[in-house]
C-alpha positions as CSV (number, residue, x, y, z in Angstrom):
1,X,-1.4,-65.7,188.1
2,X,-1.9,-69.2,189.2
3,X,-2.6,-70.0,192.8
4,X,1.5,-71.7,193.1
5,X,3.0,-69.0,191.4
6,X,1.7,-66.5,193.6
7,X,3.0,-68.4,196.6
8,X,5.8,-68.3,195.2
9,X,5.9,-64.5,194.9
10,X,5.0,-64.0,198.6
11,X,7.8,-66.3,199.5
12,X,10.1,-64.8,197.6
13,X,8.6,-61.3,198.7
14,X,8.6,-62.0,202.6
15,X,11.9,-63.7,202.9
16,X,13.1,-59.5,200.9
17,X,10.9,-58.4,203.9
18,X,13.0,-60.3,206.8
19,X,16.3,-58.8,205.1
20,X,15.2,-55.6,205.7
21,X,14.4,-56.6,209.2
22,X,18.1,-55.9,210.1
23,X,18.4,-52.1,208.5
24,X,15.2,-51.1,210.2
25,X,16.4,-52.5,213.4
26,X,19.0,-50.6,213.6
27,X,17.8,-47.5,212.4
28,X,15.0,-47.8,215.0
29,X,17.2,-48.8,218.2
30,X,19.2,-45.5,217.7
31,X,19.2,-41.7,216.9
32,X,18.4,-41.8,213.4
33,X,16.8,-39.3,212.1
34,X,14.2,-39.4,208.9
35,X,16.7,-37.8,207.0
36,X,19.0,-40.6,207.2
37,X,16.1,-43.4,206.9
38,X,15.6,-41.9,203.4
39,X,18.3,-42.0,202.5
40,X,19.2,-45.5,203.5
41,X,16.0,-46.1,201.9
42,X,16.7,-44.7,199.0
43,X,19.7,-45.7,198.5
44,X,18.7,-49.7,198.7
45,X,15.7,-48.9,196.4
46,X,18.6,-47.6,193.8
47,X,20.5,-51.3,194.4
48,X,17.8,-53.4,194.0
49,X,16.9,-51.9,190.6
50,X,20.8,-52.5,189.7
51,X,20.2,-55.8,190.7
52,X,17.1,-56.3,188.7
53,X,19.1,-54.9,185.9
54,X,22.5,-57.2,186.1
55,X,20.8,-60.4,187.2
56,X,20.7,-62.1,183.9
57,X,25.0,-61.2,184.1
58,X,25.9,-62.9,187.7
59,X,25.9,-66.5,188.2
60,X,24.4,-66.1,192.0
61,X,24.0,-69.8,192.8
62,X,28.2,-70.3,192.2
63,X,28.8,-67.4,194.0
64,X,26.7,-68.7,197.2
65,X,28.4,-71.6,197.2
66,X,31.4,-70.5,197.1
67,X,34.1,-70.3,200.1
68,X,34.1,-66.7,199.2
69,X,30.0,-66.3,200.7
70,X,31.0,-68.3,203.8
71,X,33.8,-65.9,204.2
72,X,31.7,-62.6,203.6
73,X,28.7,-64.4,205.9
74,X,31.2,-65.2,209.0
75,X,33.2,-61.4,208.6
76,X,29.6,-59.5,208.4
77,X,28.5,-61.7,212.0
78,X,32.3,-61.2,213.6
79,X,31.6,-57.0,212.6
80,X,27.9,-57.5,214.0
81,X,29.3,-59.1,217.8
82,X,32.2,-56.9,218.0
83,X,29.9,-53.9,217.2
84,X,27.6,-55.3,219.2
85,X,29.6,-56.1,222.5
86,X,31.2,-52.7,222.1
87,X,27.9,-51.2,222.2
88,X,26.4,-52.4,225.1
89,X,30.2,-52.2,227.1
90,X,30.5,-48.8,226.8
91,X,26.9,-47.9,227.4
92,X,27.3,-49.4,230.7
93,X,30.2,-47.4,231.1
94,X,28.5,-44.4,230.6
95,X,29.6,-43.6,226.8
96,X,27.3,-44.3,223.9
97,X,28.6,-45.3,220.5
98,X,25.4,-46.2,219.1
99,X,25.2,-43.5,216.5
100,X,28.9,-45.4,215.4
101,X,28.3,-49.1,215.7
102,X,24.8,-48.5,214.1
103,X,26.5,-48.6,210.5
104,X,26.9,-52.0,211.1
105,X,23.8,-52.4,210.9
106,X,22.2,-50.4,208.2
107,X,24.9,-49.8,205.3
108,X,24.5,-52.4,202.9
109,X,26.4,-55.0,203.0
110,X,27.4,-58.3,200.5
111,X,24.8,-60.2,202.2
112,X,21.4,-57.8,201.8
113,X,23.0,-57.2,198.6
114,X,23.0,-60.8,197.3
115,X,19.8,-61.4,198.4
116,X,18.3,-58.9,197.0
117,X,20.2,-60.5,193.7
118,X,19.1,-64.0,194.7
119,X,15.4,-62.2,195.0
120,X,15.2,-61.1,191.6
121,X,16.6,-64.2,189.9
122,X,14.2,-66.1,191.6
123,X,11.2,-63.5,191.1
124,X,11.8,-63.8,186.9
125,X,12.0,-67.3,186.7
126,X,8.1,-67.2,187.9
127,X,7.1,-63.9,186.4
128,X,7.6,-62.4,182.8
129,X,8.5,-58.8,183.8
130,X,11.2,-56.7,183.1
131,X,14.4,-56.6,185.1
132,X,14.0,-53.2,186.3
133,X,10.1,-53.9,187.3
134,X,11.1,-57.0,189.1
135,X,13.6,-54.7,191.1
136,X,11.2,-51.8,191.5
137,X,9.4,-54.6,192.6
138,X,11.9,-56.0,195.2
139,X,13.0,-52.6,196.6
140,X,9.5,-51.4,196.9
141,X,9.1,-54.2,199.4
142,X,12.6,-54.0,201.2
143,X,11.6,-50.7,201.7
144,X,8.7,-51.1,203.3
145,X,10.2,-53.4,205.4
146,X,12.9,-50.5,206.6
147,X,10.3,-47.9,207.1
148,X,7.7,-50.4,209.1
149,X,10.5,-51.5,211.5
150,X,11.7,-48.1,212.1
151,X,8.3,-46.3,213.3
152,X,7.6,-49.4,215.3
153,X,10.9,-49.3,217.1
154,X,11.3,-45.7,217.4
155,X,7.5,-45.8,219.2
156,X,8.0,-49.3,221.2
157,X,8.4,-47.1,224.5
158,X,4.9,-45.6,223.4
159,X,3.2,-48.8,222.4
160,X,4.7,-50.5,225.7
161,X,3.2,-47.9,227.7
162,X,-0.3,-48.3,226.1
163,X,-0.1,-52.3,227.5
164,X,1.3,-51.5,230.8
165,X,4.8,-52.8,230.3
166,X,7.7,-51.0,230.7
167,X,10.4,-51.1,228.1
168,X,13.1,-48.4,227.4
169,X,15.0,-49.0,224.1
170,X,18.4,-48.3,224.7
171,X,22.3,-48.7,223.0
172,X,22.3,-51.6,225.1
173,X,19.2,-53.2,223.7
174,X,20.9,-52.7,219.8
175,X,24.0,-54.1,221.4
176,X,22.3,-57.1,222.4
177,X,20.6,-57.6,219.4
178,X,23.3,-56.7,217.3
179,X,25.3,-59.7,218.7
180,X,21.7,-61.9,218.3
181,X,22.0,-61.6,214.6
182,X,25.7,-61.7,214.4
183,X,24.9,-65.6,215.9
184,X,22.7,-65.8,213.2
185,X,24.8,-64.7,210.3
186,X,27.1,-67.5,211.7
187,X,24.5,-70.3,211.4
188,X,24.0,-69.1,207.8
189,X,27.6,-69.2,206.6
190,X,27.8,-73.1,207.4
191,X,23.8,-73.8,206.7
192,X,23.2,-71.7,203.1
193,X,26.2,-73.5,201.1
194,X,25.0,-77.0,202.7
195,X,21.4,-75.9,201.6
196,X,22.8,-75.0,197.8
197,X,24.8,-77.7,197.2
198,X,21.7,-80.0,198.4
199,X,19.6,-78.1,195.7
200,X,22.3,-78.4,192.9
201,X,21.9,-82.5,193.7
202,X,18.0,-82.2,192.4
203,X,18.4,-79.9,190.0
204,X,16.8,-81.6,187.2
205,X,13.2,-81.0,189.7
206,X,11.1,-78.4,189.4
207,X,11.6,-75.1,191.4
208,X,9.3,-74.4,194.0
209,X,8.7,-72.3,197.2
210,X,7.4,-75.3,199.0
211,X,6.8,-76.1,202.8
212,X,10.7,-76.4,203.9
213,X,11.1,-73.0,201.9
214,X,8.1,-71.5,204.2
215,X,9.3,-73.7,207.3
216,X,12.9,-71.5,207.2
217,X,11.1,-68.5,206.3
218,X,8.7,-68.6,209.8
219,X,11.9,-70.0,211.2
220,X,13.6,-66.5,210.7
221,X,11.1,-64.3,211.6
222,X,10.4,-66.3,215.0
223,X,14.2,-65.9,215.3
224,X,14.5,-62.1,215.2
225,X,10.8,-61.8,217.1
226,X,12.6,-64.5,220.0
227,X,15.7,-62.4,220.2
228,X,14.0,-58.7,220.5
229,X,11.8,-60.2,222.8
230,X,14.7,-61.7,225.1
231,X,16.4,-58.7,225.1
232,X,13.8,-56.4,226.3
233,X,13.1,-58.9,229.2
234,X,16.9,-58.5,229.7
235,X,16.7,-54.5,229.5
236,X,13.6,-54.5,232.5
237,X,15.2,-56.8,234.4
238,X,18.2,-54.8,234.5
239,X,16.3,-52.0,235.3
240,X,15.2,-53.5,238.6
241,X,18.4,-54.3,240.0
C-alpha cells in the first residue's frame, strides 16, 4: 500500500475510533456490566458488516446533506442534554437514573450508524476489498474503541489513585458529559452539511484525507479529552465544598 493511501486508512480508521468514543463513555461512566458491553459490542460489529454489505445501495453523501441529517444530528444532541441534565439533577437529589439515561448513550443511533456507512464508502474507494472485509474491518476497530474506553473508565478511580489525584466517577460526571457531547452534536448538524456541500463544489478533485481532514480529526479528540477533563475538575471541586 502506498505511503497516501495508508494515511488515508488511518484517517478513515481513527475518525471509526472517536465514534466509538461516545458508546464506551457511557458504558464506562455507569453500572454496566461485561455482559452488556458484549453485547453492545457485538451488536455494532453485526451493523458495520451490514453496512459494509449495503454501501454500494445508499447514496450517503445526499443523505448527509440532507435537512433530514441536520434533523436526526439536533434530535440525538436535544436526547443527549435532556438525558444528561436529568442525570446529574437527580443524582444530586439523591436518585440515580444512570442505568436509564445511559441508553442514550450506547444504543446505536442514526449518527454512529452513518458513519460507520460513510466509513466504509470511503474505506473502498482506497482499498479493493470486499464489502463484508471492509466492514469486518471497520467494526473490528469501533470495537476496540468501545472496549478500550470502557476498562479505562471503569478503572479511572484506580489509575487516579496511582498519580495522587482524586477522582470519583459518578452519574453526575456522565451527566455532565452527556450534555458536553450533546453541544457537540449541535455544532455538527449546522457544520457537516456546510462541510458537504463545500466538498460537492470540488468534486471533479481528487479525494484525499489531507491536513484539514486530520486538523478536525485532532480537533475532536481534543474536544472529548477537554470535556472529560473539565468535568472531573468540576466533580473534585464539588467534592470540597
Amino acid at each position: 500500500m502506498e505511503p497516501m493511501a495508508t494515511l488515508i486508512v488511518t484517517g478513515i480508521l481513527s475518525s471509526v475510533f472517536v465514534f466509538g468514543l461516545k458508546t464506551g463513555i457511557g458504558c464506562g461512566f455507569s453500572k454496566t456490566g461485561r455482559n452488556v458491553v458484549f453485547a453492545l459490542c457485538l451488536l455494532y460489529f453485526c451493523i458495520a458488516l451490514a453496512a459494509g454489505y449495503f454501501m454500494d445501495a445508499v447514496d450517503v453523501t445526499s443523505f448527509m446533506s440532507s435537512p433530514s441529517a441536520s434533523a436526526i444530528h439536533i434530535t440525538l444532541a436535544l436526547f443527549l442534554l435532556g438525558g444528561g441534565i436529568i442525570t446529574m439533577k437527580k443524582w444530586h437529589s439523591g436518585c440515580d437514573v444512570s442505568n436509564k439515561t445511559f441508553l442514550i448513550m450506547v444504543l446505536p443511533c442514526p449518527v454512529c450508524m452513518a458513519a460507520l456507512l460513510v466509513s466504509c464508502v470511503a474505506l473502498s474507494t482506497v482499498v479493493e476489498l470486499n464489502g463484508i472485509i471492509i466492514g469486518a474491518l471497520v467494526g473490528v476497530v469501533f470495537v476496540i474503541s468501545i472496549l478500550v474506553t470502557t476498562f479505562i473508565l471503569k478503572n479511572l478511580n484506580k489509575i487516579m489513585k496511582k498519580v495522587k489525584i482524586n477522582f470519583t466517577g459518578t452519574p453526575d460526571t456522565l451527566g455532565a458529559i452527556m450534555v458536553f457531547i450533546g453541544l457537540f452534536y449541535l455544532i455538527a448538524a449546522i457544520m457537516i452539511p456546510a462541510y458537504i456541500s463545500a466538498g460537492a463544489a470540488r468534486s471533479n478533485m481528487p479525494i484525499v484525507f489531507g491536513t484539514a481532514e486530520l486538523t478536525v480529526l485532532i480537533g475532536v479528540c481534543l474536544l472529548i479529552l477537554f470535556g472529560t477533563v473539565l468535568t472531573a475538575a468540576a466533580d473534585k471541586s464539588r467534592e470540597r465544598i
